[in-house]
C-alpha positions as CSV (number, residue, x, y, z in Angstrom):
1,X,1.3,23.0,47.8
2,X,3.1,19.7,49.0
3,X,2.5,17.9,45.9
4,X,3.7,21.1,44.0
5,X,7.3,20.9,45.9
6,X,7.3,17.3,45.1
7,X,6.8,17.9,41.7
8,X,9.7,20.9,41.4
9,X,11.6,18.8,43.7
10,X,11.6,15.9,41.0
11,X,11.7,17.7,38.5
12,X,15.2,19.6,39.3
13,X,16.6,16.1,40.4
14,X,15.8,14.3,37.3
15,X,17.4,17.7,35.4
16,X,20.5,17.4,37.1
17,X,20.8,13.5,36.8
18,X,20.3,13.9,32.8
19,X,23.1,17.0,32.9
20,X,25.6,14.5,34.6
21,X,24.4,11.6,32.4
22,X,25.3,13.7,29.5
23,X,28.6,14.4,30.5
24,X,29.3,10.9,31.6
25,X,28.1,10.0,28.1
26,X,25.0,7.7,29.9
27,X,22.8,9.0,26.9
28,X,20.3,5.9,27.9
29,X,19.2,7.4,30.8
30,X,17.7,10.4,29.0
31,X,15.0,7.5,28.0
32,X,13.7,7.1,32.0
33,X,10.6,9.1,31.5
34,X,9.5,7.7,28.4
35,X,10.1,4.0,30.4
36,X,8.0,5.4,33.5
37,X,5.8,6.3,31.1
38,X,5.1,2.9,29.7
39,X,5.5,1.0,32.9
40,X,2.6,3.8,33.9
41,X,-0.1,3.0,30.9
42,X,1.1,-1.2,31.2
43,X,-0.5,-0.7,34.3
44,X,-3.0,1.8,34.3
45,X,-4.1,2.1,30.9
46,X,-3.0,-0.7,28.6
47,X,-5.8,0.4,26.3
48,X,-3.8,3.7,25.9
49,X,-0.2,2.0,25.3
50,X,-1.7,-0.7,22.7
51,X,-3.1,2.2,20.3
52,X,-0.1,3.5,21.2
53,X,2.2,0.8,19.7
54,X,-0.5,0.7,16.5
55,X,0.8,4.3,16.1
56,X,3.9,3.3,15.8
57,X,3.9,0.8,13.7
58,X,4.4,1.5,10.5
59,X,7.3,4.4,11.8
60,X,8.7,1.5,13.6
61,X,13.0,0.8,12.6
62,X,14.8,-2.7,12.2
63,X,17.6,-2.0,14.3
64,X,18.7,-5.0,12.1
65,X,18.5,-3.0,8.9
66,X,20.4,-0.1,11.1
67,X,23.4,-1.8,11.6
68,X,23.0,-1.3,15.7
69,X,24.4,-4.7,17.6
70,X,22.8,-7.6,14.8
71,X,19.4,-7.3,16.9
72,X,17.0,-8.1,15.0
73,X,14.0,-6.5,16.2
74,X,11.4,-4.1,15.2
75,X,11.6,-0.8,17.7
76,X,9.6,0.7,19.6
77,X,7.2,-2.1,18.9
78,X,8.3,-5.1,19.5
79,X,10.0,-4.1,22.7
80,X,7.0,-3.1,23.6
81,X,4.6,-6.2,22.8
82,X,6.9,-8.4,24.6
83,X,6.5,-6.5,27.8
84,X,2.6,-6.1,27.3
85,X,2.8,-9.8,26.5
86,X,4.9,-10.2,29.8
87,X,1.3,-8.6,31.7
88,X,-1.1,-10.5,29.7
89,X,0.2,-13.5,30.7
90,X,0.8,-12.1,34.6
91,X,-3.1,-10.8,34.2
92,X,-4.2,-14.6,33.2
93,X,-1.8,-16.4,36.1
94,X,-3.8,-14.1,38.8
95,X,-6.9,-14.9,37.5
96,X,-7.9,-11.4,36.4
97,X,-7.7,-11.3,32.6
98,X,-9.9,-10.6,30.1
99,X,-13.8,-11.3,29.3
100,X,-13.7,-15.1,29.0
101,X,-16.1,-15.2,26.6
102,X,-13.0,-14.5,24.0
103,X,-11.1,-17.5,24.6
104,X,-13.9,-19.7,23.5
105,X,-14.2,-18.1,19.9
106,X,-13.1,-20.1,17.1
107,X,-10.5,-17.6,15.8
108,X,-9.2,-18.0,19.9
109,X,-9.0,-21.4,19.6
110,X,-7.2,-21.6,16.2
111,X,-4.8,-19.7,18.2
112,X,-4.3,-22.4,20.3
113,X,-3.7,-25.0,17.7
114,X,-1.6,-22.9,15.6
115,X,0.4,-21.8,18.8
116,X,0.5,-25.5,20.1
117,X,1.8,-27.1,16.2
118,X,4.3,-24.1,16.3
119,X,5.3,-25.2,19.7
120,X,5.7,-29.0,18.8
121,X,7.2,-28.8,15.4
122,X,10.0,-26.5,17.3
123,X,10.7,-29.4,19.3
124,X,11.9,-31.6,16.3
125,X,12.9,-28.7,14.7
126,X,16.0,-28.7,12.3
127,X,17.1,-25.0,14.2
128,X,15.2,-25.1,17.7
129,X,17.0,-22.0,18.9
130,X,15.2,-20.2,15.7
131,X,12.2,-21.6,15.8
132,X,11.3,-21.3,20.0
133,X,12.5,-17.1,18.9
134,X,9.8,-17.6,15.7
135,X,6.9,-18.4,18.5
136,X,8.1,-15.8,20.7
137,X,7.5,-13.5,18.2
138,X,4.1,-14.7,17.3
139,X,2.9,-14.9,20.7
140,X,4.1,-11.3,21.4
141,X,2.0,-10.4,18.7
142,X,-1.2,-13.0,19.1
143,X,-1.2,-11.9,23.1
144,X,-1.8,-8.3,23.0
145,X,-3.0,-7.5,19.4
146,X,-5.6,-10.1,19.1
147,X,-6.8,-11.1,23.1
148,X,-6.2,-8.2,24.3
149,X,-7.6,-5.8,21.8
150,X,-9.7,-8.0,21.0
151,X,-11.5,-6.9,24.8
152,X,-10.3,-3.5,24.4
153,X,-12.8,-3.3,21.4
154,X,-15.3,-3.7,23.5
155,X,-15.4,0.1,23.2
156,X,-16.7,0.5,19.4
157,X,-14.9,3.9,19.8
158,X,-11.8,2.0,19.6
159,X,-11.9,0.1,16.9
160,X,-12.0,3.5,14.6
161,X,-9.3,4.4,16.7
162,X,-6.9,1.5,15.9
163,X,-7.8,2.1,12.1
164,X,-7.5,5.6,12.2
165,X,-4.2,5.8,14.0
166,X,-2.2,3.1,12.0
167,X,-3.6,4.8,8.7
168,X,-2.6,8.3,10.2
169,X,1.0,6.9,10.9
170,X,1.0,5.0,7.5
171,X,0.2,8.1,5.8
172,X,3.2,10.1,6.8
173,X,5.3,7.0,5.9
174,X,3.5,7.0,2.4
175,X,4.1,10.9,1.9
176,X,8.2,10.4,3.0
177,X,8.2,7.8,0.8
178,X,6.3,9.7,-2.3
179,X,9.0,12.7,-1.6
180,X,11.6,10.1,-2.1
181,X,10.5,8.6,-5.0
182,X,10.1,11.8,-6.8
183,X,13.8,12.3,-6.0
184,X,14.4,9.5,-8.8
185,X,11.4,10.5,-10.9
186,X,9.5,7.9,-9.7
187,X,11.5,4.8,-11.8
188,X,10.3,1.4,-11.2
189,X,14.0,0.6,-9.8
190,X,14.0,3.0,-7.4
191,X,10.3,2.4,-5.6
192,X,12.0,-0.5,-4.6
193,X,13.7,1.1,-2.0
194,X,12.6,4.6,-1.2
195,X,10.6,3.4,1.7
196,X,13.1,2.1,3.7
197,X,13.8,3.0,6.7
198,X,10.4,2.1,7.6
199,X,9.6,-0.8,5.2
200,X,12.1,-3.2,4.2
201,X,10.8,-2.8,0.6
202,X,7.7,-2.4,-1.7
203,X,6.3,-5.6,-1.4
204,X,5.6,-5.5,2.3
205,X,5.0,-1.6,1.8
206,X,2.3,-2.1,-0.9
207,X,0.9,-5.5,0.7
208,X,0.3,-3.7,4.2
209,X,-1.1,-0.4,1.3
210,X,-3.5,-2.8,-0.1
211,X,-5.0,-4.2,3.3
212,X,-6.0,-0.5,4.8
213,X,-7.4,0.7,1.1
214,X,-10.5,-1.4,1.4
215,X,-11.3,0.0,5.1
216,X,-10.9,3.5,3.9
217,X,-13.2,3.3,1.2
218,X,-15.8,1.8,3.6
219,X,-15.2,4.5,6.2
220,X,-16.2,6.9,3.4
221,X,-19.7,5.3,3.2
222,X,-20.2,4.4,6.1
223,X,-22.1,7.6,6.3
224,X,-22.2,8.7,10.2
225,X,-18.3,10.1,10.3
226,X,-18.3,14.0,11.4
227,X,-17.1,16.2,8.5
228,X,-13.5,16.7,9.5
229,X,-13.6,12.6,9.9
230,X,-14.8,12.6,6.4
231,X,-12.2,15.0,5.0
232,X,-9.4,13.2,6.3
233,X,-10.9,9.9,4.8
234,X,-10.7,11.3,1.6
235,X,-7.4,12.8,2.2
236,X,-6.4,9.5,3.0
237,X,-8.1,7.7,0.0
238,X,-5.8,10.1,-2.1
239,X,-2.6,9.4,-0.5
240,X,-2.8,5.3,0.2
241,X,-4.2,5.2,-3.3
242,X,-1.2,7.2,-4.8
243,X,1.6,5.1,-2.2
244,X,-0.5,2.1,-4.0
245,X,-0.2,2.9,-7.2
246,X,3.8,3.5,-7.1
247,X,4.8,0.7,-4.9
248,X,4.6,-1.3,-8.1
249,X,3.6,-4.0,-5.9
250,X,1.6,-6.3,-8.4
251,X,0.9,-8.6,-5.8
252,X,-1.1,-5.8,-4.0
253,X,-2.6,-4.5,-7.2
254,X,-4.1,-7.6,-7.6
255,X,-5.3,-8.3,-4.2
256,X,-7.2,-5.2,-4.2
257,X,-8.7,-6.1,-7.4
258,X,-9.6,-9.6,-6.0
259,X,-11.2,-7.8,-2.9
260,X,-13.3,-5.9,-4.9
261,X,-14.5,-9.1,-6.6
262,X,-15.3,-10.0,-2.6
263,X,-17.4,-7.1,-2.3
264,X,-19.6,-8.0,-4.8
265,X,-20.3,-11.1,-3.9
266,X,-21.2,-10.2,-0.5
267,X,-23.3,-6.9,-2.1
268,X,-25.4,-9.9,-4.3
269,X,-25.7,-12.0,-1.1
270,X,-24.2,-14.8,-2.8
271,X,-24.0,-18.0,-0.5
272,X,-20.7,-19.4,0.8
273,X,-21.5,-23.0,-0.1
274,X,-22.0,-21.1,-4.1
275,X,-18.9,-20.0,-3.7
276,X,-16.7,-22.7,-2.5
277,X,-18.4,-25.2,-5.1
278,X,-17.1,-22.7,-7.6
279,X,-13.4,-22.4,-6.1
280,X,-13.3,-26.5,-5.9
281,X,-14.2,-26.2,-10.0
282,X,-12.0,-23.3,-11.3
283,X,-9.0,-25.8,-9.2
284,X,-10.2,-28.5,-10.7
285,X,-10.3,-26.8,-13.8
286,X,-6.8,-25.9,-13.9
287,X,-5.2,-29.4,-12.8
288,X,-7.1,-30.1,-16.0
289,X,-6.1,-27.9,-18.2
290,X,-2.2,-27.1,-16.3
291,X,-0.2,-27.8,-19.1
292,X,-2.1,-25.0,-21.6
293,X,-2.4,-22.8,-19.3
294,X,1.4,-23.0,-18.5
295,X,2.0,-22.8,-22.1
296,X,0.1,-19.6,-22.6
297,X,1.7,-18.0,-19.7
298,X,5.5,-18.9,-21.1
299,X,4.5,-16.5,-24.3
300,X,3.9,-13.9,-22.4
301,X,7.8,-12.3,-22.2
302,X,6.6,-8.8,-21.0
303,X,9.0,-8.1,-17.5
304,X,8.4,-5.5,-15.0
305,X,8.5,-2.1,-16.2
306,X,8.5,1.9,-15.4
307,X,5.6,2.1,-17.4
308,X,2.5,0.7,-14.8
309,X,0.3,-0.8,-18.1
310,X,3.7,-3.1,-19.0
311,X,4.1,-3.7,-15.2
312,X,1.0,-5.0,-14.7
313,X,1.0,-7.5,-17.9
314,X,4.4,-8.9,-16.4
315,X,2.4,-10.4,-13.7
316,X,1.6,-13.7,-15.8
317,X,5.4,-14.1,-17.2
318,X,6.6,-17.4,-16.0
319,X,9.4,-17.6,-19.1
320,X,11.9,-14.1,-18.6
321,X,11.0,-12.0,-15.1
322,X,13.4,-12.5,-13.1
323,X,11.5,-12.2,-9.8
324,X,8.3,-14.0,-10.6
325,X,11.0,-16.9,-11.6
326,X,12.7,-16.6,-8.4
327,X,9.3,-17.0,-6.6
328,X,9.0,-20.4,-8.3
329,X,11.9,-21.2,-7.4
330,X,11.3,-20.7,-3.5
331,X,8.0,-22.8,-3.7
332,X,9.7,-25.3,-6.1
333,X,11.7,-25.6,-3.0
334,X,9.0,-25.5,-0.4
335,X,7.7,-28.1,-2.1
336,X,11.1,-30.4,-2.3
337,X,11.5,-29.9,2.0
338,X,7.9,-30.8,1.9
339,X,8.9,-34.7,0.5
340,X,11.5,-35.2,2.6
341,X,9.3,-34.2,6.2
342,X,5.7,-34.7,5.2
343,X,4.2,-34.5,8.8
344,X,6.4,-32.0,11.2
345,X,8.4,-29.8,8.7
346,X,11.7,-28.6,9.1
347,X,11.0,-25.8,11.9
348,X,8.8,-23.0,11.9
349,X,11.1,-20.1,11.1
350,X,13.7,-22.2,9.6
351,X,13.3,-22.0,5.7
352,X,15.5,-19.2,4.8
353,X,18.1,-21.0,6.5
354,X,18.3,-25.0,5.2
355,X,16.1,-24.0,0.9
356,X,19.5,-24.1,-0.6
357,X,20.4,-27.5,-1.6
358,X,17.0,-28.1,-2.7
359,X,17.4,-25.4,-5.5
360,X,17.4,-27.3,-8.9
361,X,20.0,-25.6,-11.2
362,X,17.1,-24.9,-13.7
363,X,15.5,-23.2,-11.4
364,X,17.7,-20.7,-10.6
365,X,17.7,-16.9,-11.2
366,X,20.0,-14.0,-11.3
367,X,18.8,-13.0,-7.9
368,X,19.4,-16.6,-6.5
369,X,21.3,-16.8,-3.6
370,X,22.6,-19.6,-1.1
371,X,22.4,-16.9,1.7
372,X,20.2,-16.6,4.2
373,X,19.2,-12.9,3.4
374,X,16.9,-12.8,0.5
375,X,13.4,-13.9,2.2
376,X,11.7,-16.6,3.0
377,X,9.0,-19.2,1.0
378,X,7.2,-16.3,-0.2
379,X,4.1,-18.0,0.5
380,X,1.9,-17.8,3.4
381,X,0.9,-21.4,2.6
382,X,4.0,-22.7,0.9
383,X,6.2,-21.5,3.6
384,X,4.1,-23.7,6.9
385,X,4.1,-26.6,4.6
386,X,7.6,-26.4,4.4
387,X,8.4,-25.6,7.7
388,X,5.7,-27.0,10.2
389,X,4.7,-29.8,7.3
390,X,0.7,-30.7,6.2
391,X,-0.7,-29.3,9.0
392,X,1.2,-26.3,9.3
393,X,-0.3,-25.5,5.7
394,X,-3.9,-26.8,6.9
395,X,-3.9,-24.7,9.9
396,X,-3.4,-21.3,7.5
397,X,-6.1,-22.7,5.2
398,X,-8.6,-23.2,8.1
399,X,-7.7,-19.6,9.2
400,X,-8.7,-17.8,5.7
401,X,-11.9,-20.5,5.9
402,X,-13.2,-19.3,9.6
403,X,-13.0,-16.0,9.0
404,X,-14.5,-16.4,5.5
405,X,-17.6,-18.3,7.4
406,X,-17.4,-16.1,10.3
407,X,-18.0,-12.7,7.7
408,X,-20.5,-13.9,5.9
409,X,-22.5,-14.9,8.5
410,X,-22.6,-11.6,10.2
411,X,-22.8,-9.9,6.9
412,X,-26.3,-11.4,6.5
413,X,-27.2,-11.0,10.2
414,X,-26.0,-7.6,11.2
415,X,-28.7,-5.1,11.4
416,X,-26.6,-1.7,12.1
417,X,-25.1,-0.5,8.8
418,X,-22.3,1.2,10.2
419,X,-21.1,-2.2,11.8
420,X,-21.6,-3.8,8.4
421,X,-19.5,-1.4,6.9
422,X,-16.8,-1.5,9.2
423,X,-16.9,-5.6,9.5
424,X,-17.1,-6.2,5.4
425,X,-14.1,-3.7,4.6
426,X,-12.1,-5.0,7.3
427,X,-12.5,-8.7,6.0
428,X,-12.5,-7.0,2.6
429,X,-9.0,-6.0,4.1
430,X,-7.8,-9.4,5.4
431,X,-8.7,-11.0,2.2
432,X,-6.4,-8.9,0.4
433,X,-3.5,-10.8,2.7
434,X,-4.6,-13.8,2.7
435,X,-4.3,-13.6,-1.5
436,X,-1.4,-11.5,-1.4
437,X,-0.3,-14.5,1.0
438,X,0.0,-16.9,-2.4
439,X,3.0,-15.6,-3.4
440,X,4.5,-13.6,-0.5
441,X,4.8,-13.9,3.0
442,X,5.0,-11.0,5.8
443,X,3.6,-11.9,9.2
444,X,6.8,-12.0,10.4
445,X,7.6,-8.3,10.7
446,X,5.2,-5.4,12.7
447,X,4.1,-3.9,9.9
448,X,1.7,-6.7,8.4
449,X,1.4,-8.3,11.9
450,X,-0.3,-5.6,13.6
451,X,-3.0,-4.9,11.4
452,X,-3.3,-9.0,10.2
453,X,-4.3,-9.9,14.4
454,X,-6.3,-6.6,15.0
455,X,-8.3,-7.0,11.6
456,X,-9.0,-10.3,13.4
457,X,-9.7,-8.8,16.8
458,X,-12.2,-6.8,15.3
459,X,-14.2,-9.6,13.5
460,X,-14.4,-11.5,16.9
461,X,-14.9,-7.8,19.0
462,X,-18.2,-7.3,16.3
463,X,-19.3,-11.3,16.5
464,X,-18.9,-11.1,20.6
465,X,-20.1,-7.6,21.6
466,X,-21.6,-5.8,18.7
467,X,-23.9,-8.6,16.8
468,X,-27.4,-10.1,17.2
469,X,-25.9,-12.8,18.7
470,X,-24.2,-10.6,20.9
471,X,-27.4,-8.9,22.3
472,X,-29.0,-12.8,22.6
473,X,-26.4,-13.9,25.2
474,X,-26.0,-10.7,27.1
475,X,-30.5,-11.0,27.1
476,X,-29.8,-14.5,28.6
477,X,-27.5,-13.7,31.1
478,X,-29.6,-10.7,32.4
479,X,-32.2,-13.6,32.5
């Protein structure tokens, strides 16, 4: 009965300090039980308020894009990772974090380096205000969605959760943004745009699309999902395959088909050493043969297009599209910073701000600008070479390496099908970025973030906890 009173008691106090808020025009204070709410789950159940923030990722709003103050943050999200960040790092100071075993992976300790070359090259930076708010950013997102989920995943349980809630939220931005487009009758120009509030525009959209297409297909064989499980992975299929389709992303169309290419080599057990030999060639081969392949790639004069067949064969033109010239462009100038600081780069975060006089006047487009506010490198390798120098390019490269390694390995080892579903579509998934990372660049923003560090998290969670070599260290330790 006590805690009852205590409760009505509450309740009709917080009721009448919203009323007077309201007229007072304090709307903010409308927002205390959502805040309680987090401070709650921070401290209670993190493992709740990370899915949590998964959820909202993909619904998450620029308040940038919205006009509100210049802040340039992705809500509720980021917000929110920078406080969970803020307990992670309180967890580790009082010595109760999470299982140690994570920090001595090698995706943990690329963290480290990556973090720590971030960290030095914002010292000498050209913009050190920028860059030290660039590592922020990465370490509110390295903190909680790779560490900590990566012990969170402990729980296989919740690694279908993260999945299924991201592609749950993803889907009802998909279907808004189908509605939309159909508005315009779905045009090229328009597909653009139509997903914005919620993506800043198709690229990102269909590049984020492409990663989550590869794990719904393997949820659908995986074979042990309950039948409403099943029905919504289908549903699923249909919609991200649709939001796909007419994102006109041709990065992302590509990717996927690439990833496929992945599957099949992995399917015919095909050796990493096989396939690295044949990568060294085909790059070989084309520093041969540059100059006709170049020339065969200027006759093709077909530019983007409503219809998706002319779309698609606008990938290779080099001579009239306007934004596959622009990308050149943007490396062309990667590639000029590059020269002039070889070794420390001109500050992670930085590029947007200093490309400009390094545009050649052949190079430019009609979408050239000498503002900051038309992206970045567009490369995820192009852009770290420019900005953090040699090894800030080497660093990304070892990344795509270690967790190439890291899947095969466990591909041949693994022993429960449903793991080896789940661990080959999610790199299936990652591999998609990492080749969609040639020619753009989106780890920046939630929405690419979010899934790029958990996709990770769950590698390391399978390789740590759910693996032969995971039952062989938890044997020894009993021992």
């Amino acid at each position: 009965m006590r805690k009852d009173a205590l409760l009505l008691i509450g309740g009709l106090a917080f009721a009448l300090l919203c009323a007077i808020a309201i007229l007072k025009q304090h709307y903010e204070v409308l927002a205390l039980p959502f805040v309680i709410g987090v401070v709650y789950l921070s401290l209670k159940r993190l493992d709740i308020l990370l899915l949590a923030i998964v959820f909202f990722t993909p619904l998450s709003l620029n308040l940038e894009d919205l006009e509100m103050g210049g802040i340039g943050f992705y809500f509720p999200t980021e917000p929110l990772l920078f406080g969970v960040l803020g307990i992670f790092i309180l967890k580790i100071l009082s010595g109760k974090s999470i299982d140690p075993v994570i920090y001595k992976h090698p995706i943990a300790i690329f963290t480290y380096v990556f973090l720590g070359w971030t960290f030095f090259t914002s010292l000498t930076s050209e913009m050190p205000v920028v860059s030290f708010k660039f590592l922020l950013a990465k370490m509110w997102y390295i903190g909680p969605m790779f560490f900590l989920l990566v012990h969170i995943f402990k729980k296989k349980e919740n690694m279908d959760k993260f999945i299924l809630l991201y592609v749950l939220s993803l889907m009802i931005v998909i279907i808004y943004t189908v509605i939309q487009h159909s508005g315009f009758g779905f045009d090229k120009q328009s597909g653009h745009v139509v997903m914005k509030p919620f993506f800043k525009d198709h690229t990102s959209y269909g590049a984020v699309i492409a990663m989550f297409l590869p794990v719904i297909v393997g949820k659908l064989f995986s074979g042990s999902a309950k039948l409403y499980l099943r029905i919504f992975m289908v549903s699923a299929f249909i919609v991200i395959l649709v939001g796909l389709i007419l994102s006109y992303t041709r990065a992302a169309w590509v990717s996927v088909i690439a990833g496929a290419a992945i599957f099949f080599v992995l399917w015919l057990r095909i050796k990493l050493n096989a396939i690295l030999a044949t990568l060294v060639l085909m790059i070989g081969f084309f520093f041969v043969f540059q100059d006709q392949i170049l020339i065969n790639l200027e006759r093709n004069d077909q530019d983007s297009s409503d219809n998706l067949t002319e779309h698609a064969e606008s990938i290779s033109n080099v001579s009239t599209d306007a934004s596959n010239l622009e990308r050149l462009n943007r490396w062309n100038c990667a590639l000029e910073m590059w020269k002039e600081r070889p070794i420390l780069g001109w500050g992670p975060g930085v590029y947007q701000f200093v490309y400009a006089p390094f545009q050649r006047s052949n190079d430019l487009t009609i979408i050239s600008t000498n503002n900051a506010d038309l992206g970045n490198a567009h490369s995820e390798y192009l852009g770290p070479l420019s900005e953090q120098g040699l090894p800030g390019m080497l660093i990304m490269i070892a990344l795509v390496y270690l967790v190439t390694a890291m899947s095969f390995r466990m591909y041949f080892t693994q022993t429960n099908k449903e793991t080896r579903v789940l661990l080959t579509s999610v790199y299936i998934g990652l591999m998609t970025y990492f080749i969609h990372g040639l020619v753009n660049n989106y780890l920046d923003s939630d929405k690419a973030s979010v899934p790029f560090w958990g996709f990770l998290a769950i590698l390391v969670a399978i390789d740590l906890f759910h693996s032969k070599k995971a039952s062989a260290r938890l044997d020894l330790t009993a021992e």
